[in-house]
Structure formats: C-alpha cells, structure tokens
C-alpha positions as CSV (number, residue, x, y, z in Angstrom):
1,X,0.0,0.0,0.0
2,X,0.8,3.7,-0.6
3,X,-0.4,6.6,1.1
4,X,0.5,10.3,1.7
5,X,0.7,9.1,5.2
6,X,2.7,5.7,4.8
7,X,5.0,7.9,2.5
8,X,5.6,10.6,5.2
9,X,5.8,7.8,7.8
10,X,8.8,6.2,6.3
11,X,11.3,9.6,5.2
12,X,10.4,10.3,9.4
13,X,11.5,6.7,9.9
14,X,14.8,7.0,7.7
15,X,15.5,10.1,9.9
16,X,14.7,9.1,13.3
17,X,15.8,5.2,13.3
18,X,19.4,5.7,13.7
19,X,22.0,3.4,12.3
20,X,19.5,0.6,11.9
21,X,17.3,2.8,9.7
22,X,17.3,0.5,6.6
23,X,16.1,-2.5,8.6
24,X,13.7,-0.4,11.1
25,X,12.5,1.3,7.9
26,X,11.8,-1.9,6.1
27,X,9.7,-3.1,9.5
28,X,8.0,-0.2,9.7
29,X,6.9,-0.9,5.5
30,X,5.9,-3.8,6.2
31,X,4.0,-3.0,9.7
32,X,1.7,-0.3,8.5
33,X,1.2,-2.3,5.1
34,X,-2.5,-3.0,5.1
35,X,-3.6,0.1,7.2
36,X,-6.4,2.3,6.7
37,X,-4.7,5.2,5.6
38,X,-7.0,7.5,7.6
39,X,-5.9,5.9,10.6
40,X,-1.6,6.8,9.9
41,X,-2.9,9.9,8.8
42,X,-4.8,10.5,12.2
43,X,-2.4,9.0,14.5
44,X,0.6,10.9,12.3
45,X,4.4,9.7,12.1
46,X,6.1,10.4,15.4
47,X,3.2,8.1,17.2
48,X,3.3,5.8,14.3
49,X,6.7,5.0,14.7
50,X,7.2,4.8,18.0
51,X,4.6,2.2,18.7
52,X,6.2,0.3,15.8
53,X,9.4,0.6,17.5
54,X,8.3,-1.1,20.5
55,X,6.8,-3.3,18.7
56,X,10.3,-4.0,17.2
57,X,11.4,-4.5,20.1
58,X,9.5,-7.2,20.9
59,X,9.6,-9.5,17.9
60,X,13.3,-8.8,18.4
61,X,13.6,-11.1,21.8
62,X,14.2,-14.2,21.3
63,X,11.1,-16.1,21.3
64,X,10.9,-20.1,22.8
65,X,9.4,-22.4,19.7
66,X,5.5,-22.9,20.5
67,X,5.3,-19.1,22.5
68,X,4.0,-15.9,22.3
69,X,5.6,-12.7,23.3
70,X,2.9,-10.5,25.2
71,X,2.8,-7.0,26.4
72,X,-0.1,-5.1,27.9
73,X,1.4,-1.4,28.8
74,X,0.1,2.4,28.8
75,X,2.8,3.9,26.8
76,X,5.1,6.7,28.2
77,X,7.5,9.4,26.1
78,X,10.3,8.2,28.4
79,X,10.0,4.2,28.1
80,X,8.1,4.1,24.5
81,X,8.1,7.3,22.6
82,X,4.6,7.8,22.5
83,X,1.6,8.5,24.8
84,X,-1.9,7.1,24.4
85,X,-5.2,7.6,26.3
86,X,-5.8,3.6,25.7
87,X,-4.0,1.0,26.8
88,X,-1.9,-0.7,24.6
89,X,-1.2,-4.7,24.0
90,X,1.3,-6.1,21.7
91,X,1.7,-10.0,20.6
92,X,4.3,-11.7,18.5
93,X,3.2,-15.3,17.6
94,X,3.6,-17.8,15.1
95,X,1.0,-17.6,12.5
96,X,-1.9,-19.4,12.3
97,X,-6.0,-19.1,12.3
98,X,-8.3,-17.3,15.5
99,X,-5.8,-15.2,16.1
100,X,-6.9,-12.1,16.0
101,X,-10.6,-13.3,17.1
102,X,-9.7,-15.1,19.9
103,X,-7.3,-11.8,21.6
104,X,-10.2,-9.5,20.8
105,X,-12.3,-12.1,22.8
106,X,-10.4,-11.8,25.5
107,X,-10.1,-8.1,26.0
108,X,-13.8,-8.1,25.2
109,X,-14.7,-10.1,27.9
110,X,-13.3,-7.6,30.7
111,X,-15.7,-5.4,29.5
112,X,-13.3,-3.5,27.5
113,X,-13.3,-2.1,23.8
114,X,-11.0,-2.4,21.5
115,X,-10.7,0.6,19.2
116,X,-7.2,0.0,16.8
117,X,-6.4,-3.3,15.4
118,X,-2.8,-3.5,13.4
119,X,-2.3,-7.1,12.1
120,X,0.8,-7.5,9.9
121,X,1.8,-10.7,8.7
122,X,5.6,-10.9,8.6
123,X,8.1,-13.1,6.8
124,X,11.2,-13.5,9.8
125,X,14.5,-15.0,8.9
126,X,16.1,-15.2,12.8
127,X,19.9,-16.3,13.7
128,X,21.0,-19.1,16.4
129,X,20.2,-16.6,19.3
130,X,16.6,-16.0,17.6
131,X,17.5,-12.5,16.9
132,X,15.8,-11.0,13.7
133,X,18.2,-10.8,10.5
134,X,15.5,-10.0,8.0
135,X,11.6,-9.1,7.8
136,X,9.2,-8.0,4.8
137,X,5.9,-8.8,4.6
138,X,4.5,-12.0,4.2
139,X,2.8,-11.6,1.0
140,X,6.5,-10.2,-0.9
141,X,8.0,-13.3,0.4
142,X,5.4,-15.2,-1.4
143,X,5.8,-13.2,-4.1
144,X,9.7,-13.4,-3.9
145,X,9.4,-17.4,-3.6
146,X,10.7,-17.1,-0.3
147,X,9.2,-19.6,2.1
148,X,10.3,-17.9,5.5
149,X,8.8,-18.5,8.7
150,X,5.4,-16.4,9.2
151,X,5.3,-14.3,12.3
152,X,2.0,-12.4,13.4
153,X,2.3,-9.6,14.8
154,X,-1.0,-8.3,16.9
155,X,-1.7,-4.0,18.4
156,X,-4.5,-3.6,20.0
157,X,-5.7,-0.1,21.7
158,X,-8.5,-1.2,23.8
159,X,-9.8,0.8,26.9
160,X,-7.3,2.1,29.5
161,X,-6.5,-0.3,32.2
162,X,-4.8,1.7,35.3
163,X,-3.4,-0.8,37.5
164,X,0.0,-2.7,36.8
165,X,-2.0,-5.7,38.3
166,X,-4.7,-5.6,36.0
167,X,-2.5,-5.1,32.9
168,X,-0.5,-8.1,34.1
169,X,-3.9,-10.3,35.0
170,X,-4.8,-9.2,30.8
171,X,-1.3,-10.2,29.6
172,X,-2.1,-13.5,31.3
173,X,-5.2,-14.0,29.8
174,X,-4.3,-13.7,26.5
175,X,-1.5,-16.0,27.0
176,X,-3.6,-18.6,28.0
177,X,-6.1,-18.2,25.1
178,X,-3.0,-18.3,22.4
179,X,-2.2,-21.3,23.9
180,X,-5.4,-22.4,23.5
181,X,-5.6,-21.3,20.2
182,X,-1.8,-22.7,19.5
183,X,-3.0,-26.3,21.2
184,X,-6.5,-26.2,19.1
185,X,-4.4,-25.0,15.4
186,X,-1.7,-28.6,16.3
187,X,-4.0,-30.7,17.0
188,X,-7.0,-29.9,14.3
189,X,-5.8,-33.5,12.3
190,X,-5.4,-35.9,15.4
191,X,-8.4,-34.3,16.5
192,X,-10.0,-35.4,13.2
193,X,-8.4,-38.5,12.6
194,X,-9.8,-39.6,16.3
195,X,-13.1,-38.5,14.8
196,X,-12.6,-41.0,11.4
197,X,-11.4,-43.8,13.2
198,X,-14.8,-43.5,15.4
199,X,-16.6,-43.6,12.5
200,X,-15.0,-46.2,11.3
201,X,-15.1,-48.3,14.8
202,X,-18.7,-47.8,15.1
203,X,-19.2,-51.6,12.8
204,X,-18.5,-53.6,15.6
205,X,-21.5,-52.0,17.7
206,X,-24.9,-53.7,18.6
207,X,-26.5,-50.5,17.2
208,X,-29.5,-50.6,15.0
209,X,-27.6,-50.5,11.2
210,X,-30.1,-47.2,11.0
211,X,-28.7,-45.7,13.9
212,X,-25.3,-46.3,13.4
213,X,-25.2,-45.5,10.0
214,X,-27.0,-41.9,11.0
215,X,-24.1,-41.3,13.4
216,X,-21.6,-41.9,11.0
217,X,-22.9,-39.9,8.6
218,X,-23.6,-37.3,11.3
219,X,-19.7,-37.7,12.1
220,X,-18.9,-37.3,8.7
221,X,-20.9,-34.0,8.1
222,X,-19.3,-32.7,10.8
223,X,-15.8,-33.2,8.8
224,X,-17.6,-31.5,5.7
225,X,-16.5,-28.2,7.2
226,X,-19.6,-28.2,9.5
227,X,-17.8,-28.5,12.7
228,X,-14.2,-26.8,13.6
229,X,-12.9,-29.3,16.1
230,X,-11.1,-27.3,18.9
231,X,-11.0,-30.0,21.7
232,X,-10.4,-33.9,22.4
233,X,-10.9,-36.6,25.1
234,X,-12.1,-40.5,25.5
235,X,-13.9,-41.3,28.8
236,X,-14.6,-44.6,30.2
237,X,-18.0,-45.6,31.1
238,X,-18.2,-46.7,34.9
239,X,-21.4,-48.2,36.8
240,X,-21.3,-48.3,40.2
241,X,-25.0,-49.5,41.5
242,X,-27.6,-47.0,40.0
243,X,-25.0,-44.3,39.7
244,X,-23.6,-44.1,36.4
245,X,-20.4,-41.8,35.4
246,X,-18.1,-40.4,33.1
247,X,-14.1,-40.7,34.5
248,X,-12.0,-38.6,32.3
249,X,-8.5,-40.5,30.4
250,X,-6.3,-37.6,31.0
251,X,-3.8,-38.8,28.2
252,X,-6.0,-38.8,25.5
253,X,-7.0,-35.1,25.4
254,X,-6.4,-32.8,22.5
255,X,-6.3,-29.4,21.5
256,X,-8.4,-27.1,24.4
257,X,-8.7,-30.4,26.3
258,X,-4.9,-31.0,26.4
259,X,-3.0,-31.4,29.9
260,X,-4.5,-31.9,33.6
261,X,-8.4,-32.8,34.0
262,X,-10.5,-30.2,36.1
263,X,-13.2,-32.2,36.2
264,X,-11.7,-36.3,36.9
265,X,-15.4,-37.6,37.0
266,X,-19.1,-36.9,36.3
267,X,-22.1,-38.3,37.3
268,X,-24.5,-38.7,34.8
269,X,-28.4,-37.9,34.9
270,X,-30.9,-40.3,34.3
271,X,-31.6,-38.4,30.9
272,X,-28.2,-39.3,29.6
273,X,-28.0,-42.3,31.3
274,X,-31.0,-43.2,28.6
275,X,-29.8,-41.7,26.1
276,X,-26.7,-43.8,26.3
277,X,-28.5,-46.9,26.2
278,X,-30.5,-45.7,23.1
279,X,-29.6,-46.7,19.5
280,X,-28.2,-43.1,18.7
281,X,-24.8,-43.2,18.3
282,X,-23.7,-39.4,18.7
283,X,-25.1,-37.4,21.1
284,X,-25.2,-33.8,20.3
285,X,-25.8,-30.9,23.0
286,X,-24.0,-27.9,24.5
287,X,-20.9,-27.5,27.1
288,X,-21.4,-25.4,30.6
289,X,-18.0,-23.3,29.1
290,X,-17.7,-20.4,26.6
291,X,-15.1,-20.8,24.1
292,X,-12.3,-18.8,24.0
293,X,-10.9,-19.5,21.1
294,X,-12.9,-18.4,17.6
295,X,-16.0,-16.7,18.9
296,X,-17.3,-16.2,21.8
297,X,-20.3,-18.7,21.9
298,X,-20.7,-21.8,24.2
299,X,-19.2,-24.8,22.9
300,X,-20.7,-27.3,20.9
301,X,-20.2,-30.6,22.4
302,X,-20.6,-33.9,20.6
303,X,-20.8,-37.7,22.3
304,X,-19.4,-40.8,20.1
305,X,-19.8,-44.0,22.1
306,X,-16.7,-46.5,22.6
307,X,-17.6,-49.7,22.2
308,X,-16.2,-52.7,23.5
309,X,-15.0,-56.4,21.3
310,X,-18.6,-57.4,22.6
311,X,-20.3,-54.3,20.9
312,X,-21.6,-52.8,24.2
313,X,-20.9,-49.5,25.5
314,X,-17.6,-48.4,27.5
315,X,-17.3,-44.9,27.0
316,X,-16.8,-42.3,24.6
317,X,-15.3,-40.2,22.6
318,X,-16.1,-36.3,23.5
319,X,-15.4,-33.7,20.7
320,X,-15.7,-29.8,21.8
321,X,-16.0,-27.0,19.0
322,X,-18.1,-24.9,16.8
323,X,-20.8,-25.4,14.2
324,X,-19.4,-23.7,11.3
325,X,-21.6,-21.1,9.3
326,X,-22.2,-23.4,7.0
327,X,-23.9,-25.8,9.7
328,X,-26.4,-23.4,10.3
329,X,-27.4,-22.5,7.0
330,X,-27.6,-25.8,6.1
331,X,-31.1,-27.3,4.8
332,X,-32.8,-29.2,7.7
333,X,-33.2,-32.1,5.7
334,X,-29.7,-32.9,4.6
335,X,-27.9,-32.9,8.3
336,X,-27.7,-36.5,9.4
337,X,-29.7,-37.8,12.7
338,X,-31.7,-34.1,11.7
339,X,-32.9,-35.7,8.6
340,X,-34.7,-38.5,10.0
341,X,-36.7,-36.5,12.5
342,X,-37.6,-34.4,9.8
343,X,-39.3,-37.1,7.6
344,X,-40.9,-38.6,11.1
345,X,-42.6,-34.9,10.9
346,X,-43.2,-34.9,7.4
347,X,-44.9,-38.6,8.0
348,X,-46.6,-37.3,10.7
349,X,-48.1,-34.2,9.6
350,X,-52.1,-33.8,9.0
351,X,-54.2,-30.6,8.6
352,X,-56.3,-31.4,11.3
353,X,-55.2,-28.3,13.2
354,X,-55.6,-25.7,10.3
355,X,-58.6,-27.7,8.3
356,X,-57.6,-28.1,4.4
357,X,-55.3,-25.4,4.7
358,X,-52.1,-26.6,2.7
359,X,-50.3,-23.4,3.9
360,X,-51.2,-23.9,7.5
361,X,-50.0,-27.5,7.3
362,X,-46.6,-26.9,5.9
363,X,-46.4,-23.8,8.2
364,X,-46.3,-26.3,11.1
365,X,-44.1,-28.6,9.4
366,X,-41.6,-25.9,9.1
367,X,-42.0,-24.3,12.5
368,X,-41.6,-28.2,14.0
369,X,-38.4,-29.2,11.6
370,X,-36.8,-25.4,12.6
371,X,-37.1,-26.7,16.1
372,X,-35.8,-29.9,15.7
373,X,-32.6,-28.3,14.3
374,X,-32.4,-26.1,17.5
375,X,-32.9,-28.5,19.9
376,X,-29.4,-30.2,18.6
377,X,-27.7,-26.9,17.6
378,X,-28.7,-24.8,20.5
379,X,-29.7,-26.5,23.7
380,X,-27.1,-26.7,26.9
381,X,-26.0,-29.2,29.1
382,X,-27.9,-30.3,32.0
383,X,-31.4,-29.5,29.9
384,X,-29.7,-30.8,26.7
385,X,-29.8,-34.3,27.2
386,X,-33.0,-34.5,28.0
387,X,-33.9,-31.9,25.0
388,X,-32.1,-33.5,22.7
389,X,-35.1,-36.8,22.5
390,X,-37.9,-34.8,21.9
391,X,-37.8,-34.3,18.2
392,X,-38.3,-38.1,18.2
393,X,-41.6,-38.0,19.7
C-alpha cells in the first residue's frame, strides 16, 4: 500500500531510526502495510513509529518455539516514545488461524473495547540466538518465492487499564487463550483422525444398522466443514450400582482439552444415562463453558460412544468445537440424525389443526423441523440431554 501518510511515515523513519534505519524502515513498510490510511494519517508519524518501534522491540527477543511474546502497557514518552489515552497490548506469535478473534475475545470479555487493530503478517529470517536478520511482509515473500517462517504480529488499543495488576492479569489471559488457540491449530488432524477412526469403529457396535449408520454420517458431516474441532478426550463408562459416570482419560486429550483434567469424574443424569443406552450413536448438546478461542459462543459438544470387542458401551469419545456457518445455513433435511426427525414430521403431519389449509399445514411442518434443528444446535448441558429426544416424539 501507498499513502501520503505511509510515504511521510517512512522519510520520518529514515531520519529518526538511527544506524538501523534501513532495517527499522523496512519493518515499519511492512508493519503499517495494510492500514487504513486515515488511521496513519490520524495518528501521524512520530506516534506511528514509536509504537512500531516497541513493537520491534518485541519480535526482536528471542522467542521459545510454540510461544508468544505479550505486552499489555500504557505507553510513556520516556520508556516508549509515544503517549496514548488507551491502553496498549502487543503479541508476537507464530501464525496461524483465530488469532486475532480469539485476543479481541479476551479483552472483550473484561468489558473493554477495542478501538485500533494492526495485524501485519511478517516473513522473519532469525539467527542461532533468535535475533531477527530479516523481515518484509509476508505476502512479498510469497511473491519473492521465499518460504520464511510467518510471524504475526497483533496491536491492539483497547480501553485504559490503570493498574500494573490488572494489565498483568490481561497479559495473562491472553496468554492462555494463544495457547489455547496454539493447542487447538496442532492438534485440528489428530483431532479429526480420532473422529474418522470412530466412525470407522462404530461396525462392531450392537446399534440398529439405521442408527449407526446416522451417526456416521452425522460424524462425517461434521468433517464437511460443518464442525471446527477445537477440543479432544475419550472417557470410560463406569457403573457403580444405579450411579452411572463419566471418569476422564487424561492422556488422550487434545487441542483445548490437552494437559490436567479439572473435572476427573461426572455423574450422569438419568436423561443421559437413557440416552446412552438408546440406538443413537452421537449425542449432540452444549458444554457449561464459553469458548475462548474463535467466537465467543458456548461450545458445541458432541458424544461418540466407545464400544467394546462385545459391541456394548464403554465410553466415549467427547469432541468440543463450533458449528461452522455453513452448519447453520444448512437445509434441515440434509444434516444427518436431523434428517430422519424431519421425515418422522413430514410422515406425521395432518391438517387437522388448520382444516384443508395446505399453507397452514406446511407452516407447522416448518416451524416443528426449525425446532428440531435447534434442539441439537442450541440447547445446553444439563437441559440438553433431556432436549435433545424430543424431536423423536
């Protein structure tokens, strides 16, 4: 991009940037690259740099493989170069998807704004100390044929935090989510795979050939870019008298669900208790905790059962995530274990209600197949279980 402003931001930076004015300069390029030229304008090109510079100065520490770089200040002339009436966070982090979504999440969710967003994509060449040698945007790398490692670099003004403490309890947060992001981006394949190879291990079950073959096609919708798979874990089925439970296999968690178990073991209500020893082979519902990585919406969860040699019930498989877009625009009738509640309705319908009325009937068809679709899309734990059975009746 060129701008009056970009222009004028770079001859201050060749001026101002010392004996390292070739490389800052080249930084700076690349930094302010995709910028709403309004914004440099309004900001102008002594702020401009500065916050670039400290930015610099950041992606210029080394940086541990698989970590981020943080830094939640309120800029100061002494320490940065520039003063701000927001607050000010900073990120350097490998590149990959939710990033952006997932940091404005969590600023969002202290009730703060965020009112600046730079999000330069950088191509970094680093030497054995993981100092930087080179940078330029990622897109004239590409361009160039270079295949350097790509480097995201995150600014966010967002309201004005006053405390040191709070600033540091933000930094922290947002650490935690890019790792969450980070565990979710590694393990998106196992994650799938694990989902495949239920599929696939759903033959040997003593489900109806309907029901299974529902839940696999269920499973395998959810791969058609219906579902973005964030977290992983197996749990084993245990029986103890009339109580029935879910005890967590800590090793076998993924993505979000990677690392120590908060919750070891869950009792199970009588709803879901049924529901497992019904001839649906995926159970669909929502999880008690917002996701922090994506969007900020309560996480899908989906049940596969674990069968044993015998083909009875030991467990399952427990997928966290998203519906994609695409989910929810996606015709009623074609979404697997959806489908077939929909043609019981269809079956099912009469015009007894509205007379002859052929408007009135398929009026309450669609109002009944709309709600079948929400009662698997939309419903929460607890209620969910018990929700999730009605569409059959």
């Amino acid at each position: 991009m060129t701008s009056s402003a970009l222009t004028e931001l770079l001859s201050y930076t060749q001026e101002h940037a010392g004996p390292a004015s070739s490389r800052i300069a080249d930084f700076v390029a690349a930094y302010f690259d995709s910028t709403d030229p309004d914004e440099l304008q309004a900001r102008g090109p002594a702020t401009l740099f500065a916050s670039a510079n400290a930015h610099w100065r950041l992606l210029d520490a080394p940086r541990p493989p698989d970590t981020a770089k943080v830094r939640v200040f309120n800029p100061t002339l002494a320490e940065d170069g520039f003063v701000s009436d927001h607050t000010v966070v900073q990120i350097v982090n490998d590149n990959m998807p939710f990033l952006v979504d997932s940091v404005t999440m969590a600023i969002n969710r202290g009730n703060r704004t965020a009112h600046w967003i730079v999000h330069p994509l950088l191509s970094v060449t680093r030497d054995a100390n993981g100092k930087v040698q080179s940078v330029s945007s990622a897109a004239a790398a590409t361009a160039a044929g270079r295949r350097d490692p790509v480097e995201s670099l995150i600014q966010v003004e967002c309201d004005r935090i006053v405390t040191s403490a709070e600033q540091q309890a933000l930094a922290e947060e947002i650490e935690r989510v890019l790792n969450d992001v980070r565990s979710a981006v590694q393990d998106w394949r196992p994650m799938l795979e694990r989902a495949q190879a239920m599929a696939a291990a759903a033959s040997g079950s003593t489900l109806s050939p309907t029901g299974r073959q529902e839940g696999v096609d269920f499973l395998r919708w959810l791969e058609d870019r219906h579902f973005t798979f964030l977290g992983a874990r197996d749990y084993d089925l245990k029986r103890n008298g009339d109580v029935v439970s879910m005890v967590a296999k800590p090793e076998t968690g993924l993505g979000i669900l990677r690392g120590p178990v908060q919750t070891l073991e869950t009792v199970l209500p009588p709803e879901a208790v049924a529901l497992l020893e019904s001839n649906e082979l995926v159970l669909v519902t929502k999880a008690m905790t917002r996701a922090t990585v994506h969007r900020p919406a309560w996480l899908d969860y989906v049940a596969v059962k674990r069968f044993d040699a015998d083909g009875q019930v030991v467990g399952e498989a427990r997928f966290l995530g998203l519906y994609t877009a695409t989910a929810y625009l996606a015709p009623v009738s074609e979404i697997p274990q959806v489908r077939s509640r929909v043609a019981a309705v269809l079956a099912a319908a009469t015009a007894a209600p509205c007379g002859s009325d052929t408007y009135c009937v398929m009026a309450g068809v669609a109002v009944r197949m709309f709600s079948c679709a929400r009662a698997i899309f939309s419903t929460r734990s607890g209620v969910a279980w018990a929700r999730f059975s009605t569409c059959r009746r």
